[in-house]
N, C-alpha and C positions, 0 to 999 in steps of 0.2 A: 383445684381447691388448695388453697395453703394448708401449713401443716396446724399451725392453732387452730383450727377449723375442726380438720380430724380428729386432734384432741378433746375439741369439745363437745362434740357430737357422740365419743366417745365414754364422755365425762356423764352426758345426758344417759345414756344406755343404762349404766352403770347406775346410778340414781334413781331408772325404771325398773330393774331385776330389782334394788335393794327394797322401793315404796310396794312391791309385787310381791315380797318376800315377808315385810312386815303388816300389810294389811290381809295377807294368808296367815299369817299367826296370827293376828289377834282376833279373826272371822274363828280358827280352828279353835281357839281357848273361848271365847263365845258360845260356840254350839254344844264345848264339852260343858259348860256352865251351865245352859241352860236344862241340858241331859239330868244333867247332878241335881239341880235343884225342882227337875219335874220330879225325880225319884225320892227326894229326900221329902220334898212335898207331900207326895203317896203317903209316906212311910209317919209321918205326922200326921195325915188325914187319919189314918187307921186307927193309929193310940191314941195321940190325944187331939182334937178336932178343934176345940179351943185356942191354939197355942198357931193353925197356919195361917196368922197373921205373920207372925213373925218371920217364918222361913220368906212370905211374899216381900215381907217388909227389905231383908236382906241380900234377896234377889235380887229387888229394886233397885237397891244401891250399890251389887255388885255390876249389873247390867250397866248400868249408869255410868260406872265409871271404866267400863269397856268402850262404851258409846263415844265418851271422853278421849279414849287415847284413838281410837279411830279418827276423830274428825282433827286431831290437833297432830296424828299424823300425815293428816291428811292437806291442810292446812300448813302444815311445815316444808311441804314436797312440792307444795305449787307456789307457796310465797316465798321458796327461795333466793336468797338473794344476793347470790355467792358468784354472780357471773360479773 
């Protein structure tokens, strides 16, 4: 094998630890989210029952925009275009 070969093979590795790295952070702040917002849910259910729309409402759009940086890193790691 020539040596730009092993470079780039090596270049790939590296690209996979890093999409490995970043798609395990944003799964681990996901699950910590959704924790938070079952609790906080509770805690709204209990006092005032009227008002957990809201906390769902804001869920939604925190999940949402997790959902988002997932697929668009997801998306950035396969449609690279740097070779």
């Amino acid at each position: 094998m020539e040596k730009g070969g092993d470079m780039y093979m090596i270049v790939h590795i590296l690209l996979g630890l890093l999409l490995a790295f970043v798609l395990w952070k944003l799964l681990k702040i996901s699950f910590k989210t959704i924790v938070w917002l079952v609790l906080i849910g509770l805690i709204v259910a209990l006092i005032a029952p009227g008002m957990l729309f809201v906390v769902g409402g804001i869920g939604f759009v925190i999940l949402s925009v997790l959902g988002g940086l997932v697929l668009l890193t997801l998306f950035g790691f396969f449609f690279l275009d740097g070779d």
